[in-house]
ZAVO-430886 format. One line per field, with one value per residue (C-alpha): residue in one letter; z, y, x. Coordinates in nm, 3 decimals, always signed. Layout:
code (A_...)
w (Z_...)
v (Y_...)
u (X_...)
This chain:
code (X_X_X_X_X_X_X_X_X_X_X_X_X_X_X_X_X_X_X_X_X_X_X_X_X_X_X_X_X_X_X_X_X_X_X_X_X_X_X_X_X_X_X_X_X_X_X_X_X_X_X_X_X_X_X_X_X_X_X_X_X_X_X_X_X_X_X_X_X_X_X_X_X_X_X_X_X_X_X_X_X_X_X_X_X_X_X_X_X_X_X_X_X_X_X_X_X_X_X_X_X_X_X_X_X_X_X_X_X_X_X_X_X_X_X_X_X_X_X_X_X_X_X_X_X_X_X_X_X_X_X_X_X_X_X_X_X_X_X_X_X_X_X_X_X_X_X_X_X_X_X_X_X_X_X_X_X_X_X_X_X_X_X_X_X_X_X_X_X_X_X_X_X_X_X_X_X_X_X_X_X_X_X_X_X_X_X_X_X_X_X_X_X_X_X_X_X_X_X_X_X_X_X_X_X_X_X_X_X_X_X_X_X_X_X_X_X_X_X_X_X_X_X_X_X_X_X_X_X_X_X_X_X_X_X_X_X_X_X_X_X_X_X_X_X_X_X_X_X_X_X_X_X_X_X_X_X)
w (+16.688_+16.899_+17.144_+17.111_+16.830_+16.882_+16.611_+16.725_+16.420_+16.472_+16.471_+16.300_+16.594_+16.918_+17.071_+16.841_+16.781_+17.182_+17.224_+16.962_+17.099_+17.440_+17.224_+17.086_+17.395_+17.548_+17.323_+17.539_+17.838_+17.726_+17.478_+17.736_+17.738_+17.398_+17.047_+16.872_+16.494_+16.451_+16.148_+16.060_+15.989_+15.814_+15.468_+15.286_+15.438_+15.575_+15.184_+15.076_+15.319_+15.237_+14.877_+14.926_+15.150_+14.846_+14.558_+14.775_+14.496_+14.530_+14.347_+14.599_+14.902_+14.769_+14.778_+15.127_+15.161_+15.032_+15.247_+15.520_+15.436_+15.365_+15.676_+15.881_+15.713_+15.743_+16.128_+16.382_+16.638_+16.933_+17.188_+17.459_+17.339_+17.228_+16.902_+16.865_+16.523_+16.584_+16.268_+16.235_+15.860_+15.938_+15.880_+15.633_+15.517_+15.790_+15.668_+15.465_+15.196_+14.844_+14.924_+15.169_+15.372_+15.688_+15.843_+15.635_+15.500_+15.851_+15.844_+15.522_+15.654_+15.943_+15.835_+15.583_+15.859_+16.055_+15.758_+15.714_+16.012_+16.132_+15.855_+15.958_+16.328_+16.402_+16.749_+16.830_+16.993_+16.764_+16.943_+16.788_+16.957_+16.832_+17.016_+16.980_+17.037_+17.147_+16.820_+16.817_+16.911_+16.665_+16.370_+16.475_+16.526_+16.215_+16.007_+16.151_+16.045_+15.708_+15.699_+15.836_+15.616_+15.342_+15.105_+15.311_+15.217_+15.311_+15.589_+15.891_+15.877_+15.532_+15.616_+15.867_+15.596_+15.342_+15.568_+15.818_+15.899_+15.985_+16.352_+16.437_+16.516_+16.779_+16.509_+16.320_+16.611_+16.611_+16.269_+16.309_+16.606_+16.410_+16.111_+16.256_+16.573_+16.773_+17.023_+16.962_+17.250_+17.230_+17.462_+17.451_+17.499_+17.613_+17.944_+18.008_+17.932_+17.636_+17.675_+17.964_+17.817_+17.510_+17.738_+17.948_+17.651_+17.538_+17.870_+17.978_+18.333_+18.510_+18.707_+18.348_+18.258_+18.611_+18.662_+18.294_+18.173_+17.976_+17.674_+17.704_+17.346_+17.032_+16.692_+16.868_+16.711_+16.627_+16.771_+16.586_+16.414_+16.299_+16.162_+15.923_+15.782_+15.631_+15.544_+15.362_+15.205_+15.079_+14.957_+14.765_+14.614_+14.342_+14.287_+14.563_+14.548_+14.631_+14.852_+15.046_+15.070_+15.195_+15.430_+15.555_+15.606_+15.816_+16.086_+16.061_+16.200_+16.433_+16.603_+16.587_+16.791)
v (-8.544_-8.315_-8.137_-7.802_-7.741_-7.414_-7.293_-7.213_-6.983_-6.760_-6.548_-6.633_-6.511_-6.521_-6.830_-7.084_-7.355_-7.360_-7.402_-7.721_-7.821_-7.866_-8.037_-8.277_-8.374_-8.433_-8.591_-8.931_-8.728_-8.465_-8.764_-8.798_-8.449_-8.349_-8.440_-8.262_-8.181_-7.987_-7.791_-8.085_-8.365_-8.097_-7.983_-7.936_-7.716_-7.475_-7.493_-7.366_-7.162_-6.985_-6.926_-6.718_-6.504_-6.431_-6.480_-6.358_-6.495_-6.659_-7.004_-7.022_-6.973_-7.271_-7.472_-7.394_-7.503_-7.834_-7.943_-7.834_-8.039_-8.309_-8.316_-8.276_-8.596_-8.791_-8.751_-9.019_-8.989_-8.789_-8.777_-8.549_-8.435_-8.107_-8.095_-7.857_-7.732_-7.540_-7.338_-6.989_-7.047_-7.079_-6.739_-6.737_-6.626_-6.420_-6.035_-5.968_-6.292_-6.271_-5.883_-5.959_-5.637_-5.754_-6.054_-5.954_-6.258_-6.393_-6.271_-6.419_-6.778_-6.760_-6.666_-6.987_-7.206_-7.071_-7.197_-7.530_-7.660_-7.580_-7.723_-8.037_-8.042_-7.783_-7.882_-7.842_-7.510_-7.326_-7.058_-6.923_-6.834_-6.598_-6.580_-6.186_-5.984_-5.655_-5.468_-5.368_-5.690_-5.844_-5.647_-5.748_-6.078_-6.115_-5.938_-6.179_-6.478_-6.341_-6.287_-6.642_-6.864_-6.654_-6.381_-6.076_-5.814_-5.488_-5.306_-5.357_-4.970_-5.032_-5.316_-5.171_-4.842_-5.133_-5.316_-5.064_-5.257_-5.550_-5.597_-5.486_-5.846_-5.724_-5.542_-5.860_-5.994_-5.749_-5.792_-6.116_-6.086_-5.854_-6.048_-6.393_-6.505_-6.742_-6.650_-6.556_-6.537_-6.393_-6.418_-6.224_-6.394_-6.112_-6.175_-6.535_-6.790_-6.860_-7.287_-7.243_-6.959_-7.209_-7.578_-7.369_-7.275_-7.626_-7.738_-7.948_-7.978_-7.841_-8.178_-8.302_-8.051_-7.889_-8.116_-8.111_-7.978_-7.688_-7.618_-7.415_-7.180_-7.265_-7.148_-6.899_-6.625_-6.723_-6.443_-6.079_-6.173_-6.491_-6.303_-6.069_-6.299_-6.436_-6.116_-6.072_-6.420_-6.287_-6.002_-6.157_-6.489_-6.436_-6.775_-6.988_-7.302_-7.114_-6.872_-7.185_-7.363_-7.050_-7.017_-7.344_-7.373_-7.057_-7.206_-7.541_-7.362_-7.177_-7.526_-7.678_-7.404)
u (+15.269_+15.468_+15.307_+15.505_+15.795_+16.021_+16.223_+16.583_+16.635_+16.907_+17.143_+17.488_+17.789_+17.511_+17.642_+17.468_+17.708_+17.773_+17.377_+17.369_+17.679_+17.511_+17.194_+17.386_+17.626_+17.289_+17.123_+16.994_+16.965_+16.738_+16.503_+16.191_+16.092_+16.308_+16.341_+16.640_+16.724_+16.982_+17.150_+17.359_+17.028_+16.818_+17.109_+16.866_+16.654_+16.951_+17.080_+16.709_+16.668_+17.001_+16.931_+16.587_+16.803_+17.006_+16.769_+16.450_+16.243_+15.896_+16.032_+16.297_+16.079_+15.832_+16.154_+16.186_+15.846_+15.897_+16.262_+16.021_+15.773_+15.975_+16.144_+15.884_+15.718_+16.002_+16.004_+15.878_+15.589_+15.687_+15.391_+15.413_+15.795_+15.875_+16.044_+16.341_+16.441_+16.812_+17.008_+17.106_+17.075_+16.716_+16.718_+16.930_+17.277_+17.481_+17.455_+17.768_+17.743_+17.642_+17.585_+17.321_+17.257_+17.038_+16.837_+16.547_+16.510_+16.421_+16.052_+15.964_+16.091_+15.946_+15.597_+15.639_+15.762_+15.444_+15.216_+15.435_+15.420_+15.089_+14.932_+15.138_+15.030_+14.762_+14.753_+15.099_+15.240_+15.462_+15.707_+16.040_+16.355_+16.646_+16.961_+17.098_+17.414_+17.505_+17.574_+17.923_+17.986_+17.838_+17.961_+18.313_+18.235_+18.073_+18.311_+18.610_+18.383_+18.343_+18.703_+18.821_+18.543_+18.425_+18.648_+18.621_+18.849_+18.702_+18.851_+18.654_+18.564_+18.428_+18.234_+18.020_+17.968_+17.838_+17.637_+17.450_+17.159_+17.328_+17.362_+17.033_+16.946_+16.644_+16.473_+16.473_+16.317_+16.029_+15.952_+15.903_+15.722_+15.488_+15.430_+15.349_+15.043_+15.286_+15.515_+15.896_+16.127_+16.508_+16.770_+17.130_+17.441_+17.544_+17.383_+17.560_+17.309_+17.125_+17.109_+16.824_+16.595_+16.594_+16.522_+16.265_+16.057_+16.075_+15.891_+16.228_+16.210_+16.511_+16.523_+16.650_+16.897_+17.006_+17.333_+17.442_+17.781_+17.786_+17.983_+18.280_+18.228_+18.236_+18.333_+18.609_+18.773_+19.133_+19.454_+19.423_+19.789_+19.596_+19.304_+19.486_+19.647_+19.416_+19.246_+19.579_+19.569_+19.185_+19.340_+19.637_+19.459_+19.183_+19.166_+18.914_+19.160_+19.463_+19.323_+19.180_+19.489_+19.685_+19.405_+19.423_+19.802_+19.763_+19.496_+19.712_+20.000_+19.805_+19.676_+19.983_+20.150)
């Protein structure tokens, strides 16, 4: 049994993938004090946990229940370890898919995951961490996404009018902080670092992680002249083949430059 577990659960565009990135470069290095799953081993769990935040239904959050619980009886003994659980889509879908309007989702999940896991190890320490984003920030950052890997074709102005609630990523984090008895830390990336706030509340001792190499970011935003077109190629391509192919021959020129 571990003998703490933190939930890395969020937020899409807050410097997640650069934060896993660093998990999984350091895998070996981090093992004596560290046991890591990231989005990428848990599917389906992140694919569950995705569909209440569109359905919101009470069927779909016991299917949450059970990837949860089958994951977390698949997993090995881990004395003394802290186990790290890291996905934005913990949380759910990123505000602005399947007319999703805010992270609201968020506190329903993580009051299950509360119940989940400590009825799997009722000793362990349970904590939950959200990585969050200046606003304004975020809403451009998050409409780009939308536009690059979803169908986006609202105007950026428009977007924001549709989806008002969405940015407000530290509310989410009071809510949940409200509606569950364990702790739940945050960290901004706006202030630099969000890789240490996350090892320290894991109990990682510095001496483990001090000398090693941070991640440059991940999951960039391609050039403005990049990103409309393919707002443009949303725009002119109804059908998801052909607007994915058009799509993709646009960010294969782009890396071939």
């Amino acid at each position: 049994m571990p003998r703490r577990i933190v939930l890395h659960a969020g937020f899409h565009k807050t410097g997640t993938s650069t934060v896993q990135q660093f998990l999984r470069q350091n895998r070996m290095a981090l093992m004596p004090a560290l046991a890591i799953r990231l989005k990428g081993q848990m599917p389906e769990l992140m694919h569950a946990a995705r569909g209440y935040s569109t359905w919101g239904d009470p069927v779909t959050l016991a299917k949450v229940a059970d990837r949860l619980d089958t994951l977390l009886a698949s997993l090995p003994g881990m004395p003394r370890r802290t186990l790290v659980l890291s996905g934005e889509e913990l949380s759910g879908h990123m505000p602005g898919r399947r007319h999703i309007n805010d992270y609201s989702a968020a506190v329903d999940l993580a009051k299950l995951y509360t119940e989940v896991i400590g009825a799997h190890f009722p000793e362990a320490e349970l904590a939950f961490y959200f990585t969050t984003r200046n606003p304004d920030t975020w809403r451009e950052s998050a409409y780009w996404e939308h536009v690059k890997s979803a169908s986006m074709t609202l105007d950026f102005e428009d977007y924001i009018d549709r989806y008002p609630n969405a940015a407000d990523l530290q509310k989410t984090v009071d809510n949940v902080r409200a509606a569950i008895p364990n702790d739940v830390h945050s960290a901004s990336v706006d202030d630099g670092d969000t890789i240490t706030p996350l090892l320290d509340l894991c109990g990682v001792p510095s001496s483990l992680y001090s000398d090693l190499p941070r991640p440059k970011a991940s999951n960039t935003r391609p050039p403005k002249d990049v990103l409309l077109e393919l707002l443009a190629a949303n725009r002119a391509y109804p059908d998801r083949a052909a607007r994915k192919a058009a799509k993709q021959d646009i960010l294969g020129k782009m890396q071939s430059k």
